[in-house]
N, C-alpha and C positions, 0 to 999 in steps of 0.2 A: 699463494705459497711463498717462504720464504727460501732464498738462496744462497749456498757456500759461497768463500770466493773462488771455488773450482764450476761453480752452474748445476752442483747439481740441486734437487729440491727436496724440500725438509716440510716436513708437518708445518700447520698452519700457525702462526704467532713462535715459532723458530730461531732463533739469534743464530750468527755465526758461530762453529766451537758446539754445536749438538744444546745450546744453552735453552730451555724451553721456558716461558714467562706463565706464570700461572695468577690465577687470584683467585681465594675461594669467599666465597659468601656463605655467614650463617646466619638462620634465623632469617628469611627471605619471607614474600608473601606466601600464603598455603600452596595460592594454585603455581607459582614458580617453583617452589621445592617440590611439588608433585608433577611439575614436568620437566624436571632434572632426571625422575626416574623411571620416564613413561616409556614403552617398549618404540619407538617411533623410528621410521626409516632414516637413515646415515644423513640424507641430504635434508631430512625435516628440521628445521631449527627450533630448540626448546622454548626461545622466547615468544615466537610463535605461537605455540602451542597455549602456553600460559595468558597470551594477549586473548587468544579465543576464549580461552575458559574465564578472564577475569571481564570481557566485554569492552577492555580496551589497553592501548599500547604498554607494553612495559616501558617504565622512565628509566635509563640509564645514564651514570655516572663516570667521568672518567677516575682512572685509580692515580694515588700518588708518585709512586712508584716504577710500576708496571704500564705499556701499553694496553692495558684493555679497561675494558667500561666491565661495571656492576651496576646490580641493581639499587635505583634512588635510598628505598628504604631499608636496604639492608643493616642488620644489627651491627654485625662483626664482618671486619672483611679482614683477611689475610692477606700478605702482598708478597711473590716471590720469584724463585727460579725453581726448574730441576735442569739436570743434567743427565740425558738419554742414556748416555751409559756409563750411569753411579746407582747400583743396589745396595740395600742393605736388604736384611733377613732384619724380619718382623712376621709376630703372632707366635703363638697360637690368639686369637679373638674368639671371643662368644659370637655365634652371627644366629640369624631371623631360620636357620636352615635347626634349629635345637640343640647343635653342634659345635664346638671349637674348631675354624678356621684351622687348616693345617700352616703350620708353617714356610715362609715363601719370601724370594725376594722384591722386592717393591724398589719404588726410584725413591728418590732422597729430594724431599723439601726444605728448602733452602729459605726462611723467611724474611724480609728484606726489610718488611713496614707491618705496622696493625692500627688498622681504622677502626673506629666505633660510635654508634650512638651515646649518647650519656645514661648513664646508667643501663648500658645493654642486655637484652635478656638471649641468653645460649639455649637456642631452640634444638631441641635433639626428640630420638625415639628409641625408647627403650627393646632390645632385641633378645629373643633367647627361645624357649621352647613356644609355640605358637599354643593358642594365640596371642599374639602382644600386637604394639600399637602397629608396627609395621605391616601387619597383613591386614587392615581396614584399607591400606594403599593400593594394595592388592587387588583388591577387592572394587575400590575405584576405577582401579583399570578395567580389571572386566564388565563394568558397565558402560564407561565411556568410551571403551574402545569396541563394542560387541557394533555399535551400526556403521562403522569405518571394516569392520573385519566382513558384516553382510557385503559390501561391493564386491571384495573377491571371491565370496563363498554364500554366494544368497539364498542357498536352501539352509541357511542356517538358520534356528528359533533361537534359541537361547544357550547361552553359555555355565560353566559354575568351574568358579578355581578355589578348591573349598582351602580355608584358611590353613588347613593339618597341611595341604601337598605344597606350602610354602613357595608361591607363585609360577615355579618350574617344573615339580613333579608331575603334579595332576591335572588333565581340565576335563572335565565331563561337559560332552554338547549334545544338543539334540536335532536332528535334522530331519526336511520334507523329503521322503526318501520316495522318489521318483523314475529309478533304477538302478538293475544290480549291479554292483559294487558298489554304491557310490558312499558309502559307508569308512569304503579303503580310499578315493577320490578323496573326502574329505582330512581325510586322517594326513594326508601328503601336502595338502593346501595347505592343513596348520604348521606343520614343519615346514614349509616354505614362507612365513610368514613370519620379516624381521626375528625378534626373541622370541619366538613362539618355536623356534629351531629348536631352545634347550628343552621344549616340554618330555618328560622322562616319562609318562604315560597318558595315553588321551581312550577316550572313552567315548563312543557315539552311541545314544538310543535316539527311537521314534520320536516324533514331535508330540506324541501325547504322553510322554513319559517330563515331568517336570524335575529337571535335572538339580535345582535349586533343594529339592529333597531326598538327600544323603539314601533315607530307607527303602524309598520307591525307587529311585536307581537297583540300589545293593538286589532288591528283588526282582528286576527288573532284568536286571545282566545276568547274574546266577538262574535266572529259568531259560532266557533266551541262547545261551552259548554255547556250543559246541567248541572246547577250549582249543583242539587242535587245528578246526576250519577257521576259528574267528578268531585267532590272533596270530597276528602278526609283528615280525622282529625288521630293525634297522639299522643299521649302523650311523654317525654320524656326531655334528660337537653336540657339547653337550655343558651343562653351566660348570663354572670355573669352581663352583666351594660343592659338587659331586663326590663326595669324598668316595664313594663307590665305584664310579667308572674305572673301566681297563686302564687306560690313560688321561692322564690330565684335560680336559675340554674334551673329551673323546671316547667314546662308547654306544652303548647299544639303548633304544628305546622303544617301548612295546603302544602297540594300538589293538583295542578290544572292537572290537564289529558288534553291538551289542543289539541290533536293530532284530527286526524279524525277518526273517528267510524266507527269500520268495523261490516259486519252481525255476526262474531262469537263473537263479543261483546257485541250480543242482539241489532243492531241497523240495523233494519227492512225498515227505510225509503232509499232512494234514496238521495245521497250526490250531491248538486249542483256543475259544474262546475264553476271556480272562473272566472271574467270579465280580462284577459288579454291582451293585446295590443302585436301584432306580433309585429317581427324586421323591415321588408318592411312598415310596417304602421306608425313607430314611425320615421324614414329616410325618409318618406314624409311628417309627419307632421312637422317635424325638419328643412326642406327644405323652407317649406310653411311660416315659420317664417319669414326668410330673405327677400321672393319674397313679402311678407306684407308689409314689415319693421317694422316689432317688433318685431327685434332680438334685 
């Protein structure tokens, strides 16, 4: 930590006078830009992360300007300050959410220096109504983050953060469902889980329900719910470009109980069996095509 000349203490890489030192990189390796924006807890370091994913250390550079290091092969680096408390109003922006950014104030970058490779290429991702390139990152995540997320919540199977719910609205899971409630059990895990707090609605069915498909879900929830018993409301933050919440990072988000209902969860009636199709029956009708000809 950095210190005033009064002692008290200031965010990390801090000057005296509120002065903060920044450098940005663009155009970095895949897997460091993809772990610049991984959901990862406060004290997890991103270069870290990207060391794992790449199979070995990130090489860093010192800057010209600024006390920090970047990465070796970065394209474009920026070199500056901000000043804690200088805003300007900036946006409206288009963002990854289909939406223009409300308008807000931001801190003020102050550019000092600009580094580059020779004939540099500006690596960007284009944003707007899904899907565009930013939700495949999305999507990344919830694979490589789905057997770090089983340690805390290990009756989970599988996960799905479908590209439309734009990484915060939606995640559909499916879990070993072992006893009752544990359908609400998990739905509380996930909001206690780093960014997994903004998710604005979560969805749990049985582990035989393959969440990765939108339809079998949809039919899936809609037969099994009882809207008043199995959903449940919460308050709590909520992501900063929610242009809907009550207050800014602040609102309400719902979780579906989408599992099947057992008697010690007060559900009294008799569960139908689902219309399935054996294997021998789908291999004659399969057969039956041909022998038509309308294969």
């Amino acid at each position: 930590m950095a210190r005033t000349s009064g002692g008290s203490e200031l965010p990390e890489g801090t000057l005296p006078g509120g002065k903060m030192e920044v450098a940005v990189a663009i155009g970095t390796d895949p897997a460091i830009t993809f772990s610049a924006i991984v959901p990862a807890p406060p004290d997890v370091e991103e270069y870290l992360i990207a060391g794992f994913l790449r199979e070995k250390p990130v090489e860093l550079v010192k800057c010209e300007t600024v006390d920090l290091e970047v990465p070796a092969g970065t394209e474009i680096v920026l070199e500056g300050h901000v000043h804690l408390d200088e805003l300007r109003s900036e946006g409206p922006f288009g963002d990854h959410t289909g939406f223009y950014s409300l308008e807000d104030l931001y801190p003020v970058f102050h550019v000092s220096c600009i580094t580059h490779r020779k004939d540099p290429i500006y690596a960007t991702t284009i944003v707007g109504k899904p899907p565009m390139e930013d939700g495949w990152m999305g999507k990344a995540v919830e694979r490589i983050f789905l057997p770090l997320i089983r340690l805390t919540i290990p009756e989970l199977v599988d996960i799905n953060l479908p590209i439309e719910g734009v990484f915060h609205n939606l995640i559909i899971v499916s879990i070993r469902k072992s006893y009752p409630g544990q359908a609400r059990k998990v739905m509380n895990a996930i909001w206690s889980l780093g960014q997994a707090m903004f998710t604005k609605c979560i969805i749990v069915v049985d582990e035989d329900v393959n969440v990765q498909d939108v339809g079998e879900v949809t039919l899936k929830v809609l037969n099994h719910i009882d809207p008043e018993r199995d959903i449940q409301f919460m308050l709590g933050p909520v992501d900063s470009l929610d242009h809907a919440s009550r207050l800014p990072n602040y609102g309400s988000k719902m979780g579906i109980d989408a599992t099947r209902k057992w008697s010690a969860e007060g559900f009294s009636r008799p569960w139908p069996d689902e219309i399935l199709m054996d294997e021998k029956t789908k291999a004659l009708v399969d057969k039956k095509w041909k022998e038509l000809g309308l294969e």
